[in-house]
C-alpha positions, 0 to 999 in steps of 0.5 A: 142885644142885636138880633139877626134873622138869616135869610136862606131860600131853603128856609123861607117856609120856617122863617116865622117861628125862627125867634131869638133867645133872650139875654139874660145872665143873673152873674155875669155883672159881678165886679170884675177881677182885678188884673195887670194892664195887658197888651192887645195881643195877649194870648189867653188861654180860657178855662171852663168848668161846669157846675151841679144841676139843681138836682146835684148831679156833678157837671150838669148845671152850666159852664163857667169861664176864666181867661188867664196867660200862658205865664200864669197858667205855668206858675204852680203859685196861681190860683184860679178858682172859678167856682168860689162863691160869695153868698149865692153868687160867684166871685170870679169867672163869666158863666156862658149861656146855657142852661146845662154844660155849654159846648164851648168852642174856640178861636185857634187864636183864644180871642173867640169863644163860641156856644150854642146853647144846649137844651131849656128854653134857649136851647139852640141859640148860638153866642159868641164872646170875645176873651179880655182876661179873668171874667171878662168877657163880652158877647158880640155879633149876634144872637143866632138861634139854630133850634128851627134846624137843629133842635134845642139840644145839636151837636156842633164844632168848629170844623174849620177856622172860623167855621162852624157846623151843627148836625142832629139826628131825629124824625126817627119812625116807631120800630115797630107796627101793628098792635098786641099781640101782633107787633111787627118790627119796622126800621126806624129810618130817621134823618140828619139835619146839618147848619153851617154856620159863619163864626166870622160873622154870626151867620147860618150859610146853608143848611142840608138834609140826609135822610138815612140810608144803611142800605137794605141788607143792614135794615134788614138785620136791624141796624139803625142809626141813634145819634149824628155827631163831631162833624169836620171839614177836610183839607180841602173844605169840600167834603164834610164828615159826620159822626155815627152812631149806630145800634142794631135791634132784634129784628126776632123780638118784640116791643119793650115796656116800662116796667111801672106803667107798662107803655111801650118804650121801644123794641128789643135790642141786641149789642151784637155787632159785626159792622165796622165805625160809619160816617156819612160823607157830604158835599161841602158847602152844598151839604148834598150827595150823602154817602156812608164810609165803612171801616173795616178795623174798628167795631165801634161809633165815631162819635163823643160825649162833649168833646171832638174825636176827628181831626185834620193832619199836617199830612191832609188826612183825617184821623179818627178816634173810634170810640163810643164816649170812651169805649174804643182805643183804636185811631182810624184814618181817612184817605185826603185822596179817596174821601173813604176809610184807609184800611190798611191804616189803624192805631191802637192805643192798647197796642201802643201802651202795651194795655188791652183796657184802654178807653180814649176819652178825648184827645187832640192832633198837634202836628206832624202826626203827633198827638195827646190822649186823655183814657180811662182803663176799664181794670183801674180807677182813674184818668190817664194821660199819652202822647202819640205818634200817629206815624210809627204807631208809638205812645209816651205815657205820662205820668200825673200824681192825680192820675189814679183819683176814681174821680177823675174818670168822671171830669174825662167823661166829660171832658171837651177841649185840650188847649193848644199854644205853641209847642205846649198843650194845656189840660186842666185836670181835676177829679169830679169835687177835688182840686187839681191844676193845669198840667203842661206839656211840651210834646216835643220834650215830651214832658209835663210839668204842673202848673196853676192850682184849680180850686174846685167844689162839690160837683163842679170840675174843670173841663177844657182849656181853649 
């Protein structure tokens, strides 16, 4: 396996621990499936899902991938089963590295995969492959490990065609200071490390630090950031927008205990809000001159579990799901001409669907301000399915025969890429142990139809389609 260390006067001072991970991969050199000649120019579309921990917890032991065409992925009579086994080792699909579920990214043209590695020992190291079809494919460029920035466990996406951008939250201070029984709250401060990265050419191009800031008057009431997140270029690519997560603690309480050892876990907290979604704002590419953005439509974190939640429009707006990991139900939009919230601008999905439970799970800007959403309901089981018009505020609910499966609110939950080819949009939907299928829809129609049978097994379910 190449190897490539980056070279960044920012980084001259921590370029002795920056080491590489290795290259192993215990089921990757299964015989592969055999498939048709095909032509170079085919167009894959790639599968994952994940599979169960050595625990048992569903979804949480790694990523496995298979690249069909978009014929096959029409045709109800085809089946992928990415998770059969034989004996201890699977048949079929290539497995991504990673020691729990990949964060799989894509080429808009489905011919690169991209990863970093999310916890364990190759926690940070970024891969890249490129996609021949079935379980073929294969790693190049280079091993690039980003752990020396982002930690073992970042938060990344494609924030642009051939651009990538991680971002992590930490160095965060104890909340609080003295000792029993005299503790005294203390604002947590932290700071928010970003790496952009080249996926052209398996490279980092500058990485940037934001020490924290809410501004007194919100420290003061115990405001705090907890997570940095779903980072995106604009238009324009000089102004990256990064995802927040915020929580407030009592600033009137004290610390909170283990209930079994008793240690000091941390200090009270309170889920009464009154500020709207942030997000910080940075130069691009010099990553420098953070600013907070506030919204005042939506009380809620701009951020996800696994899956991207802001997009660029045809229009050169950034348009924003206000949801923490599926509690908020409104879209929020960014001004191309302020850099700042529009604020006169809000789509609720509630609205739209004439609901009031909705919870967007993950979703996708096609074009023209139209989009998909996939959403929980907090008043019934199940995983549902919409188009939206971002323009005239409208949505189309479409109707699935697996849509009020309780275990298919699980797979939204973790869900992380809807799959984009033309005028179709490709979702592979299968409740958490169940088989399901990729549904397809033509948003211009506004239609869907089923099509290739997905054979899952206990604790593995599908995830995206890229």
């Amino acid at each position: 396996m190449k190897k490539k260390l980056f070279k960044i006067a920012l980084l001259s001072t921590v370029m002795a621990a920056f080491t590489l991970g290795s290259c192993s991969n215990d089921d990757n050199d299964s015989d592969p499936v055999v498939t048709p000649p095909v032509e170079e120019d085919t167009r894959w579309i790639t599968v994952t899902g994940s599979f169960p921990d050595a625990g048992g917890t569903a979804g949480n032991g790694g990523t496995r991938a298979y690249a069909i065409t978009p014929e096959n992925a029409a045709n109800p009579d085809y089946v992928v089963d990415l998770f059969k086994m034989d004996g201890e080792k699977y048949v079929e699909g290539f497995a991504l590295k990673s020691s729990r579920t990949a964060r799989v990214q894509a080429s808009a043209d489905g011919k690169f995969l991209y990863n970093i590695q999310y916890t364990g020992t190759e926690g940070g190291v970024f891969n890249k492959y490129s996609v021949s079809g079935a379980g073929k494919y294969e790693e190049v460029g280079y091993e690039l490990n980003t752990s020396v920035i982002l930690g073992t466990s970042p938060r990344w996406v494609k924030a642009a065609e051939g651009i990538g951008v991680g971002v992590s939250f930490g160095e965060a201070l104890e909340p609080y200071t003295g000792s029993a029984p005299n503790y005294v709250y203390r604002h947590p401060k932290g700071k928010i490390k970003i790496a952009n990265i080249d996926l052209n050419n398996t490279a980092i191009t500058n990485t940037g630090n934001i020490d924290v800031n809410l501004g007194a008057e919100l420290e003061a009431q115990g405001y705090h950031v907890w997570r940095a997140d779903v980072p995106v270029l604009n238009q324009a690519k000089d102004k990256l927008y990064i995802g927040l997560g915020v929580r407030r603690h009592n600033v009137n309480g004290t610390v909170t205990t283990n209930a079994n050892t008793g240690a000091i876990s941390g200090w009270e907290t309170t889920t009464e809000r009154t500020i709207g979604t942030l997000t910080y704002v940075v130069d691009y590419p010099s990553l420098k001159n953070p600013k907070i953005i506030t919204s005042s439509k939506a009380i809620t974190d701009n951020l996800s579990y696994r899956t991207m939640t802001q997009y660029v429009g045809t229009d050169g707006n950034i348009y924003q799901a206000a949801t923490t990991m599926g509690s908020g139900h409104q879209i929020l939009r960014i001004s191309k001409t302020t850099n700042d919230y529009d604020n006169d601008y809000d789509f609720s999905l509630n609205a739209a669907l004439g609901i009031d439970d909705a919870g967007i799970r993950a979703w996708t800007y096609i074009k023209d301000g139209v989009g998909v959403v996939l959403y929980t309901r907090k008043n019934t089981a199940g995983g549902y399915l919409a188009l939206i018009n971002l323009n005239d505020k409208t949505a189309v609910k479409l109707t699935t025969e697996i849509e009020t499966d309780a275990a298919l609110s699980t797979t939204l939950g973790q869900f992380q890429n809807i799959g984009l080819v033309g005028d179709n949009v490709y979702l592979p939907l299968t409740p958490a142990g169940k088989d399901g299928n990729i549904y397809i829809v033509d948003w211009k129609a506004k239609t869907i139809k089923k099509g290739a049978k997905l054979k899952a097994a206990s604790g593995s379910f599908y995830l995206g389609a890229y």
